[in-house]
PDB file of the backbone (N, CA, C, O) and the ligand in Angstrom, with CONECT records:
HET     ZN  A 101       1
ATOM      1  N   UNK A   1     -51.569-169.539 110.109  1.00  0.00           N
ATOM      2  CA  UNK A   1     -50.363-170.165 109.580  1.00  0.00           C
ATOM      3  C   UNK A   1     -49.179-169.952 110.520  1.00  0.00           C
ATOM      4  O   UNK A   1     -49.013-168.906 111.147  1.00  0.00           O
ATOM      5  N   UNK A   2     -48.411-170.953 110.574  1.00  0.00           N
ATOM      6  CA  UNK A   2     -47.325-171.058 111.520  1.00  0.00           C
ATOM      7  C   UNK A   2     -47.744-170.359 113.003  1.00  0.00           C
ATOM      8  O   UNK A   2     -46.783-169.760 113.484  1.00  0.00           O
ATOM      9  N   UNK A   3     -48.735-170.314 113.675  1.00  0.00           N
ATOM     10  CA  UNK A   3     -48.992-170.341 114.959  1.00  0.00           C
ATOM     11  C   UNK A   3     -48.261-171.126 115.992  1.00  0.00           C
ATOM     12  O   UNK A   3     -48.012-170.632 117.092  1.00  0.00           O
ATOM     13  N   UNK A   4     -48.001-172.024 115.750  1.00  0.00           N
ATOM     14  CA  UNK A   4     -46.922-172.788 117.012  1.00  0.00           C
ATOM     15  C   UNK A   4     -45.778-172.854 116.607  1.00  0.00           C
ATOM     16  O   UNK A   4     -45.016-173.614 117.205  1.00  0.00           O
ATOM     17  N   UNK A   5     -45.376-172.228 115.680  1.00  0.00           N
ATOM     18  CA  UNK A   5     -43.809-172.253 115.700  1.00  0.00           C
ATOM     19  C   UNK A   5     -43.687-170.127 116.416  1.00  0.00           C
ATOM     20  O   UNK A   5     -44.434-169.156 116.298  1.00  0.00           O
ATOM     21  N   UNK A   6     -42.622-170.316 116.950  1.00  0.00           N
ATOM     22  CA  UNK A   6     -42.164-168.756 117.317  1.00  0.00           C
ATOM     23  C   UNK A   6     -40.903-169.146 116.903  1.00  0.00           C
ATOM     24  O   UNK A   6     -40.500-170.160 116.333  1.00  0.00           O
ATOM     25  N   UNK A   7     -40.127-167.713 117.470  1.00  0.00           N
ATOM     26  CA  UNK A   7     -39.050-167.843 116.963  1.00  0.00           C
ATOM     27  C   UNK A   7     -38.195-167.690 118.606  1.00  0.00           C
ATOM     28  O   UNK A   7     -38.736-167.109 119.547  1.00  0.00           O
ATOM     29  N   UNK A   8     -37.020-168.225 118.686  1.00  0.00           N
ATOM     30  CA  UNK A   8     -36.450-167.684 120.035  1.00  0.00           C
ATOM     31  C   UNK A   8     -35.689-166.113 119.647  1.00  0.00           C
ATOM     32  O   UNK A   8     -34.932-165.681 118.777  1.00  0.00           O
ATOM     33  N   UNK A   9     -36.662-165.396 121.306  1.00  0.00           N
ATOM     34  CA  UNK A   9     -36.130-164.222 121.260  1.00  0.00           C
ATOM     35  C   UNK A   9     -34.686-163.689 121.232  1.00  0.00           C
ATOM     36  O   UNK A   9     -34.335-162.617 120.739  1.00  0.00           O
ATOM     37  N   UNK A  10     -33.859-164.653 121.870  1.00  0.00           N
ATOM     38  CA  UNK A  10     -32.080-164.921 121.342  1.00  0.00           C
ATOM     39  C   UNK A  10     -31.531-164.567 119.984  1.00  0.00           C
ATOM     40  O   UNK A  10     -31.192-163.628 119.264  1.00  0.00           O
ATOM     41  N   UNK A  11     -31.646-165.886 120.063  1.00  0.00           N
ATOM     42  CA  UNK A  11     -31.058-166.466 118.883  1.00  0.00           C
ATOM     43  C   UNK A  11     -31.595-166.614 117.014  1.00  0.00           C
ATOM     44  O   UNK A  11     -31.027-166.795 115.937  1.00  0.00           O
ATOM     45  N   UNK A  12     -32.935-166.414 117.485  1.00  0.00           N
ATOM     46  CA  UNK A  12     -33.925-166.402 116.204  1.00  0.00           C
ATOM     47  C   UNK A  12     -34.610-167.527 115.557  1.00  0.00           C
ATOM     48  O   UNK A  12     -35.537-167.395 114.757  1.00  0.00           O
ATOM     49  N   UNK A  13     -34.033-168.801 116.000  1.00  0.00           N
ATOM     50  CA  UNK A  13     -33.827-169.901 115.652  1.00  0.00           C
ATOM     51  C   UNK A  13     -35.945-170.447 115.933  1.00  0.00           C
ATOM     52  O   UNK A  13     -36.528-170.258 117.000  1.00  0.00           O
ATOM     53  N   UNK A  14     -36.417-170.897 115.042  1.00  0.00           N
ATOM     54  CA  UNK A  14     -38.280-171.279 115.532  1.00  0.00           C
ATOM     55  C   UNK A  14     -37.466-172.457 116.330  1.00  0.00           C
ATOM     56  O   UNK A  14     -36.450-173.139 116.196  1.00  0.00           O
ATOM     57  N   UNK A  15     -38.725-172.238 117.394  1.00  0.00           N
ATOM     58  CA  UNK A  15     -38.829-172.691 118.544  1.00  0.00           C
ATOM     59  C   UNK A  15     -40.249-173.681 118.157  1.00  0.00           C
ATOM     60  O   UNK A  15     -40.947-173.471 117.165  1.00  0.00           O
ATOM     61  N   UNK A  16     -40.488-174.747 119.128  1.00  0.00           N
ATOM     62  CA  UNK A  16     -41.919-175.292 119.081  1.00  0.00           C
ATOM     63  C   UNK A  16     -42.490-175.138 120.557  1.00  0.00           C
ATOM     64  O   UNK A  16     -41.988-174.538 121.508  1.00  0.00           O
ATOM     65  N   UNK A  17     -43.514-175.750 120.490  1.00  0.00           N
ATOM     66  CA  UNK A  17     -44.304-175.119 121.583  1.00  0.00           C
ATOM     67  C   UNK A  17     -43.487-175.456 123.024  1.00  0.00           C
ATOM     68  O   UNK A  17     -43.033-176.552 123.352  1.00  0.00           O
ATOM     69  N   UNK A  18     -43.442-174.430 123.645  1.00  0.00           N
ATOM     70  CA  UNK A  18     -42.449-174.273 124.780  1.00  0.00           C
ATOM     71  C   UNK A  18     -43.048-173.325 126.049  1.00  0.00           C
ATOM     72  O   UNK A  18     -43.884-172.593 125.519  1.00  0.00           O
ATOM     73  N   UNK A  19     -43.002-173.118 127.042  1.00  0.00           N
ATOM     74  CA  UNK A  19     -43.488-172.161 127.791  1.00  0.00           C
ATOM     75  C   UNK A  19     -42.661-171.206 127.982  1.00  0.00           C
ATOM     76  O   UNK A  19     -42.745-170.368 128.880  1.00  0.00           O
ATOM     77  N   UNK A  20     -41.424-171.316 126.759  1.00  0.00           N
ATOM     78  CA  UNK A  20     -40.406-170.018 127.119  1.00  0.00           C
ATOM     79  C   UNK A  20     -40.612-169.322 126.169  1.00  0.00           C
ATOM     80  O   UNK A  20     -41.475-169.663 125.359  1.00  0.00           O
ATOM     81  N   UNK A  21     -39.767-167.971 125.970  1.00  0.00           N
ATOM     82  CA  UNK A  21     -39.731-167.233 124.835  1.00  0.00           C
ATOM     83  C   UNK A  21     -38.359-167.667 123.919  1.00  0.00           C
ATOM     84  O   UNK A  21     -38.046-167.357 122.769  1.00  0.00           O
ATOM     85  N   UNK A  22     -37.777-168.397 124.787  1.00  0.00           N
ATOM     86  CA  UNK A  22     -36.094-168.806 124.254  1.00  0.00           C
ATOM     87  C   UNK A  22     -36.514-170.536 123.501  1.00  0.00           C
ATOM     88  O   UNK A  22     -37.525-171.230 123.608  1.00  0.00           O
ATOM     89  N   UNK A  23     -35.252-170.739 122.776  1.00  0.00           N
ATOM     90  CA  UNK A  23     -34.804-172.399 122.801  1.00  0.00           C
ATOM     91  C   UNK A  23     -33.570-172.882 123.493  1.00  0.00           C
ATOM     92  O   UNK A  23     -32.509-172.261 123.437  1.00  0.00           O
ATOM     93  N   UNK A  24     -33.733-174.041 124.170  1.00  0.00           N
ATOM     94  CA  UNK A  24     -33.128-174.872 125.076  1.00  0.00           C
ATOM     95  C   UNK A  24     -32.046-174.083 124.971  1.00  0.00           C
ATOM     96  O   UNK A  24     -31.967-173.014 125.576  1.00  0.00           O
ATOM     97  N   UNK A  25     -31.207-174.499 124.268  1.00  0.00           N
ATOM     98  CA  UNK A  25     -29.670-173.811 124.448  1.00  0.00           C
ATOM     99  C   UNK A  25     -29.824-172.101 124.589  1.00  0.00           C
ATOM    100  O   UNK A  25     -28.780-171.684 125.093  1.00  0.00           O
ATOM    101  N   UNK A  26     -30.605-171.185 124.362  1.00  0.00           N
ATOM    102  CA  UNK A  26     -30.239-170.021 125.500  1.00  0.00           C
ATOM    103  C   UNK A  26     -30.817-169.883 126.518  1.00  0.00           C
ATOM    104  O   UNK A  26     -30.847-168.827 127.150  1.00  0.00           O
ATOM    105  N   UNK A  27     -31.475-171.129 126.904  1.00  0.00           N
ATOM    106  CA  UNK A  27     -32.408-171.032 128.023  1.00  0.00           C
ATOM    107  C   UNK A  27     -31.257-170.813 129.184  1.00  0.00           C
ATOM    108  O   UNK A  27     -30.969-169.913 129.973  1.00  0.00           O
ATOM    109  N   UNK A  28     -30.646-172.418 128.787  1.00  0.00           N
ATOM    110  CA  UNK A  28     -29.546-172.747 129.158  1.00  0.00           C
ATOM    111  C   UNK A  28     -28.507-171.571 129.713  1.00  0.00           C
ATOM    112  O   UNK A  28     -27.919-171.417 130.783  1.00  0.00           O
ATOM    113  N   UNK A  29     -28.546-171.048 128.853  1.00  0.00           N
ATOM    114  CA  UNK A  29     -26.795-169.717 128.931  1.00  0.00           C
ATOM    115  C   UNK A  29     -27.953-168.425 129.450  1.00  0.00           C
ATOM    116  O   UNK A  29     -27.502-167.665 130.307  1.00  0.00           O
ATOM    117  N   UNK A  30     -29.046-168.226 129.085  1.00  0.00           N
ATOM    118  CA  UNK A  30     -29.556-166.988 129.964  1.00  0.00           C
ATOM    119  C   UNK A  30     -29.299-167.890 131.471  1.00  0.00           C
ATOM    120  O   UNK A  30     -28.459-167.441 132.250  1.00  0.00           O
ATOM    121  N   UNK A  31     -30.044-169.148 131.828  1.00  0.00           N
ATOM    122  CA  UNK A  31     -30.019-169.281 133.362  1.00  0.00           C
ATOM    123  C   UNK A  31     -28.379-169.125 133.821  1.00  0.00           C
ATOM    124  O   UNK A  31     -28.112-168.622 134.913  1.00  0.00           O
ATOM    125  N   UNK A  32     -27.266-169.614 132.866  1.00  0.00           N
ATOM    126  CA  UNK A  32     -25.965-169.230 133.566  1.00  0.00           C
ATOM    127  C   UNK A  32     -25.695-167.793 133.754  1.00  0.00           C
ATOM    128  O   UNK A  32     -24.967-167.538 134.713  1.00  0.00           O
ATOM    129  N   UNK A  33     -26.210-166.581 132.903  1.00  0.00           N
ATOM    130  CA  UNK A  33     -26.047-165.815 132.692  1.00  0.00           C
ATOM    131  C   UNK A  33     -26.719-165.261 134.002  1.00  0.00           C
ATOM    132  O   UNK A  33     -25.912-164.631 134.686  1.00  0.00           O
ATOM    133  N   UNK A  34     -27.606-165.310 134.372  1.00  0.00           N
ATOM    134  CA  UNK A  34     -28.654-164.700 134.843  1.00  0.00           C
ATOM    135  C   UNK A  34     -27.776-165.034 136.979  1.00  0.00           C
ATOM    136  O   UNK A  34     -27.477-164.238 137.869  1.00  0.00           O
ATOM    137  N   UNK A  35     -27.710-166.498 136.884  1.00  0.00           N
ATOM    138  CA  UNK A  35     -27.341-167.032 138.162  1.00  0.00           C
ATOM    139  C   UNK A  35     -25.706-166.044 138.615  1.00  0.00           C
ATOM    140  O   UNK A  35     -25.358-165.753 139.759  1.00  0.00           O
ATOM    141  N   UNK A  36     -24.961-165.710 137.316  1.00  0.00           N
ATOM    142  CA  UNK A  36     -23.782-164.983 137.243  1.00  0.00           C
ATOM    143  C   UNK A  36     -24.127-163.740 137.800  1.00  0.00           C
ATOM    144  O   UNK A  36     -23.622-163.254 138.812  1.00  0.00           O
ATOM    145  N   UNK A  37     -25.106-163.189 137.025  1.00  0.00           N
ATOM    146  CA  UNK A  37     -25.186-161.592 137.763  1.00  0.00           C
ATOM    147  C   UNK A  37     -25.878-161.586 138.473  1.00  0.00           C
ATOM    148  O   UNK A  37     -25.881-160.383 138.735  1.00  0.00           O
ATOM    149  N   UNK A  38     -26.854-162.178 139.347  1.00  0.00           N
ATOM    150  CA  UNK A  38     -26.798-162.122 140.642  1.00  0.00           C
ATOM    151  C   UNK A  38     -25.642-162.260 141.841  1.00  0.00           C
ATOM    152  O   UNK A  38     -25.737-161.626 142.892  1.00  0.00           O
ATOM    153  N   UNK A  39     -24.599-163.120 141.566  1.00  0.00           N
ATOM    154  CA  UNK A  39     -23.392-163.190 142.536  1.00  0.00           C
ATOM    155  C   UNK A  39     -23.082-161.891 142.125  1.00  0.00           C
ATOM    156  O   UNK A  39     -23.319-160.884 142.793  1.00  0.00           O
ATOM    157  N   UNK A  40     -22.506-161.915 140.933  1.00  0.00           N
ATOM    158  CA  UNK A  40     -21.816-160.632 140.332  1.00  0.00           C
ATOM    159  C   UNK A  40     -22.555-159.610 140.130  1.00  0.00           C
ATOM    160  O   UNK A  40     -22.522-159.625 138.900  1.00  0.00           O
ATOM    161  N   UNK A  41     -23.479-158.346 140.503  1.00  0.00           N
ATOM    162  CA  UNK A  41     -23.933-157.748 139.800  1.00  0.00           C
ATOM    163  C   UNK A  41     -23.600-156.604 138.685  1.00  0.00           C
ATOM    164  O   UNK A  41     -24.201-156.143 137.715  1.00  0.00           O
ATOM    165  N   UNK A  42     -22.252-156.363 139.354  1.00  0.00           N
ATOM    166  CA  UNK A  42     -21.622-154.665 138.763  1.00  0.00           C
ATOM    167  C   UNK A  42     -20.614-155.244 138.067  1.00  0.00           C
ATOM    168  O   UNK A  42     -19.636-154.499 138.130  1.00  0.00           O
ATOM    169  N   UNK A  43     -20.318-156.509 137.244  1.00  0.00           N
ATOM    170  CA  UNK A  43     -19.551-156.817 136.424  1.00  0.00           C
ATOM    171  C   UNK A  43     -19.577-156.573 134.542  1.00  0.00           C
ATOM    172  O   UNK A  43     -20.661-156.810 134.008  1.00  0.00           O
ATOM    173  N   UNK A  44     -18.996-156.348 134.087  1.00  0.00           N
ATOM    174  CA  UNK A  44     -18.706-155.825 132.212  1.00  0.00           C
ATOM    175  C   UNK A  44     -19.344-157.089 131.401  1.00  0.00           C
ATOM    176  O   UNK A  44     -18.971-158.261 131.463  1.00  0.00           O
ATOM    177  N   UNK A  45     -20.492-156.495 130.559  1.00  0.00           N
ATOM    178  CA  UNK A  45     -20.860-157.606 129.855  1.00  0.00           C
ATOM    179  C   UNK A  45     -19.507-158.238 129.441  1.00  0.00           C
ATOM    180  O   UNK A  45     -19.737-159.410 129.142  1.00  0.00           O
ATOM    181  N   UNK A  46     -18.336-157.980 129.316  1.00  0.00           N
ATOM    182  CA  UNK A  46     -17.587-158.847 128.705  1.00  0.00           C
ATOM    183  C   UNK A  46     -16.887-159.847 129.839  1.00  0.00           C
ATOM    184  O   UNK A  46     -16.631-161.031 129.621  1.00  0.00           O
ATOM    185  N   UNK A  47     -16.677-159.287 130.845  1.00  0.00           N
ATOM    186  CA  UNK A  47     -16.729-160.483 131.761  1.00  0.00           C
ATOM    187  C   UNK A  47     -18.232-161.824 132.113  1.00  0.00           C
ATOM    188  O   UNK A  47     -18.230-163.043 132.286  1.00  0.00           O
ATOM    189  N   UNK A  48     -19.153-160.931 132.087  1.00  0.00           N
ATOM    190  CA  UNK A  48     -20.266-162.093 131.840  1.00  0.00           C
ATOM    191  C   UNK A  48     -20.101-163.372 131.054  1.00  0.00           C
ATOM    192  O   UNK A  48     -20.345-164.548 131.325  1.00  0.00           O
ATOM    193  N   UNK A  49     -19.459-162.579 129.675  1.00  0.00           N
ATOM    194  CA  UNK A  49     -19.295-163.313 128.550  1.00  0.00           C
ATOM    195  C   UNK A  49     -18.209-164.524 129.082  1.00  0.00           C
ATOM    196  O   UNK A  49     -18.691-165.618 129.374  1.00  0.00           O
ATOM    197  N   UNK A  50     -17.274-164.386 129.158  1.00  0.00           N
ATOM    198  CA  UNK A  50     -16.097-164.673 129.613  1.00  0.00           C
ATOM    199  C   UNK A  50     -16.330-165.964 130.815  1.00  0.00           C
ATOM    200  O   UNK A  50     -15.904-167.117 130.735  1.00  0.00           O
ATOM    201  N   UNK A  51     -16.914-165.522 131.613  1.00  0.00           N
ATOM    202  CA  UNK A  51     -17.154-166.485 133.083  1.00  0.00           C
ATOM    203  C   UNK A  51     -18.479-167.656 132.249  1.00  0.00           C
ATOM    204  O   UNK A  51     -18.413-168.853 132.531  1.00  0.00           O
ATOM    205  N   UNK A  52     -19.204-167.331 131.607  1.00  0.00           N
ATOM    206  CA  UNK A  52     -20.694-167.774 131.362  1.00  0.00           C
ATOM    207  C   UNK A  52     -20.284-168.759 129.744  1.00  0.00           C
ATOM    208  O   UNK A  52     -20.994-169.562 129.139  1.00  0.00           O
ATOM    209  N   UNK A  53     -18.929-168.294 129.452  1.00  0.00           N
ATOM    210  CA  UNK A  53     -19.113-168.940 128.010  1.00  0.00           C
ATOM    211  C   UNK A  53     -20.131-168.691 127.254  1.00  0.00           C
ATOM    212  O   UNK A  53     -20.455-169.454 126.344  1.00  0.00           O
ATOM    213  N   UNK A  54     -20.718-167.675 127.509  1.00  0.00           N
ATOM    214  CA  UNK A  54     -22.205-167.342 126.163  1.00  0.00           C
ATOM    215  C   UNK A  54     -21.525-165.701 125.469  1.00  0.00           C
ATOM    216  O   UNK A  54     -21.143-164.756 126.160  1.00  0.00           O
ATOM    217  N   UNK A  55     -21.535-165.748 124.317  1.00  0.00           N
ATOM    218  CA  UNK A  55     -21.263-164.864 123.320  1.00  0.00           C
ATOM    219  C   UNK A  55     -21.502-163.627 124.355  1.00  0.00           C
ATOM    220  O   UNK A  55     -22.179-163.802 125.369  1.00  0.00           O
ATOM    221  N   UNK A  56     -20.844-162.228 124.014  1.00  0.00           N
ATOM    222  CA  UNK A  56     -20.837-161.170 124.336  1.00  0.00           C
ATOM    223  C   UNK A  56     -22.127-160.334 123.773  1.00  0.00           C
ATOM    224  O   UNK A  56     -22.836-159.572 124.430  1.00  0.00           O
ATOM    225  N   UNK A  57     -22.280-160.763 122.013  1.00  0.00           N
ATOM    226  CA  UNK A  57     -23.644-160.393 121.930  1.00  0.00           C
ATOM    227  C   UNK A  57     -25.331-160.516 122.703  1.00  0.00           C
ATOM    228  O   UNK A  57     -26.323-159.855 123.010  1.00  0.00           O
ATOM    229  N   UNK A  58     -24.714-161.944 122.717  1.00  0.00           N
ATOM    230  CA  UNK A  58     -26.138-162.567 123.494  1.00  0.00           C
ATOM    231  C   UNK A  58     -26.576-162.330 124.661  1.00  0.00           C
ATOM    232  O   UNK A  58     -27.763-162.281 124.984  1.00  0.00           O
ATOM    233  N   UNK A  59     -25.111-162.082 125.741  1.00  0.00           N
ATOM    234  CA  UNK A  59     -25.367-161.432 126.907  1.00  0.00           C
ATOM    235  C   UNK A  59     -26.070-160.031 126.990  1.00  0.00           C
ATOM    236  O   UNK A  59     -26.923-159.653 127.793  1.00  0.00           O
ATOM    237  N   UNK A  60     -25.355-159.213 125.717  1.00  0.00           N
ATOM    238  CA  UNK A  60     -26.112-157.794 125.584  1.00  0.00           C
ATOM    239  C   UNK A  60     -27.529-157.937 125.614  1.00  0.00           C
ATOM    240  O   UNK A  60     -28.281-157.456 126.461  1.00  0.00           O
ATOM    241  N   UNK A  61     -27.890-158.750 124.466  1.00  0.00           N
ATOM    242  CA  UNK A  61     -29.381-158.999 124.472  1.00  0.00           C
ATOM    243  C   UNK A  61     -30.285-159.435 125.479  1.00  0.00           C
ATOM    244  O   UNK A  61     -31.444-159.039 125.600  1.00  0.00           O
ATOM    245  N   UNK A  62     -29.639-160.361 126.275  1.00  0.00           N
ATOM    246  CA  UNK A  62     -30.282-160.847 127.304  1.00  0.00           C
ATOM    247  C   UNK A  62     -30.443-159.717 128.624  1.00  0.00           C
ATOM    248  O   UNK A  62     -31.310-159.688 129.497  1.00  0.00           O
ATOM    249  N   UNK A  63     -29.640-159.100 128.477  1.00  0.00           N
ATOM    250  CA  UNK A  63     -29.652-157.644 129.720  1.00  0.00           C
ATOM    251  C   UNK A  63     -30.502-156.911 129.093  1.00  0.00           C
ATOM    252  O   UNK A  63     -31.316-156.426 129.878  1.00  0.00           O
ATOM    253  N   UNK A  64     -30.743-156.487 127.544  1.00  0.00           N
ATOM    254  CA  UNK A  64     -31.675-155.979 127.297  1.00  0.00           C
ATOM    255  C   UNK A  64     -33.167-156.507 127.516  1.00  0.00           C
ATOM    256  O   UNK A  64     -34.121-155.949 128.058  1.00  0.00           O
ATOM    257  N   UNK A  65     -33.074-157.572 127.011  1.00  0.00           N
ATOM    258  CA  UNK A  65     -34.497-158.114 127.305  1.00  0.00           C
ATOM    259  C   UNK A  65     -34.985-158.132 128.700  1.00  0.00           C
ATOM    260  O   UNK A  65     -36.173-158.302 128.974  1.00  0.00           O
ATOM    261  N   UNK A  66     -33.987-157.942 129.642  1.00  0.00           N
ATOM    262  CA  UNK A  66     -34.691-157.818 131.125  1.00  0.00           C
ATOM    263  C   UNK A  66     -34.509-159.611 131.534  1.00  0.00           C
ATOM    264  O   UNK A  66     -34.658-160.502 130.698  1.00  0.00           O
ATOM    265  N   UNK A  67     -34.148-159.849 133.048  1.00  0.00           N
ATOM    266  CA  UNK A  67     -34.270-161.122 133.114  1.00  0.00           C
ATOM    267  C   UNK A  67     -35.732-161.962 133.811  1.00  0.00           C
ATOM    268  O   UNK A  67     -36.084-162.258 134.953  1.00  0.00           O
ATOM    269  N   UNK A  68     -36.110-162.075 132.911  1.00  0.00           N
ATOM    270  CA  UNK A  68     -37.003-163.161 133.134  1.00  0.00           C
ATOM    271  C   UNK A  68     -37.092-164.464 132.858  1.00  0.00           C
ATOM    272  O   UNK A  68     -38.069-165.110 133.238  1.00  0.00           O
TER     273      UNK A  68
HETATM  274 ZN    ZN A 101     -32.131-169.515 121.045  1.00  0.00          ZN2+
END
C-alpha cells in the first residue's frame, strides 16, 4: 500500500515517482542552496536563507541532510 507515493524529505509533502528524495520546489531551492554554498562556504544559515530566498528552516535541514 502506498508504495509509489514517498514523502519529500523537505518539506513532507508525497511526492510521486521521482528519482529524487525531494519535490520539485525543494529540489529547486536545495540546487540554489547548494550552488550558494559552494561560492560561499563559511556563510550563517541565515544568510543562506536570505541570498537563496528558501526558509531558514529548510536550509537547516538541507545542511543536515548532507548535500546530495
Ligand atoms: Zn518538498
Amino acid at each position: 500500500m502506498g508504495e509509489f507515493v514517498r514523502n519529500c524529505r523537505l518539506c513532507k509533502e508525497p511526492i510521486e515517482s521521482t528519482p529524487f528524495a525531494l519535490c520539485a520546489t525543494c529540489l529547486l531551492e536545495s540546487n540554489r542552496v547548494q550552488s550558494f554554498v559552494i561560492k560561499y562556504p563559511h556563510v550563517s544559515i541565515e544568510r543562506i536563507s536570505e541570498e537563496t530566498e528558501v526558509p531558514s528552516d529548510k536550509v537547516k535541514q538541507m545542511v543536515k541532510l548532507g548535500s546530495n
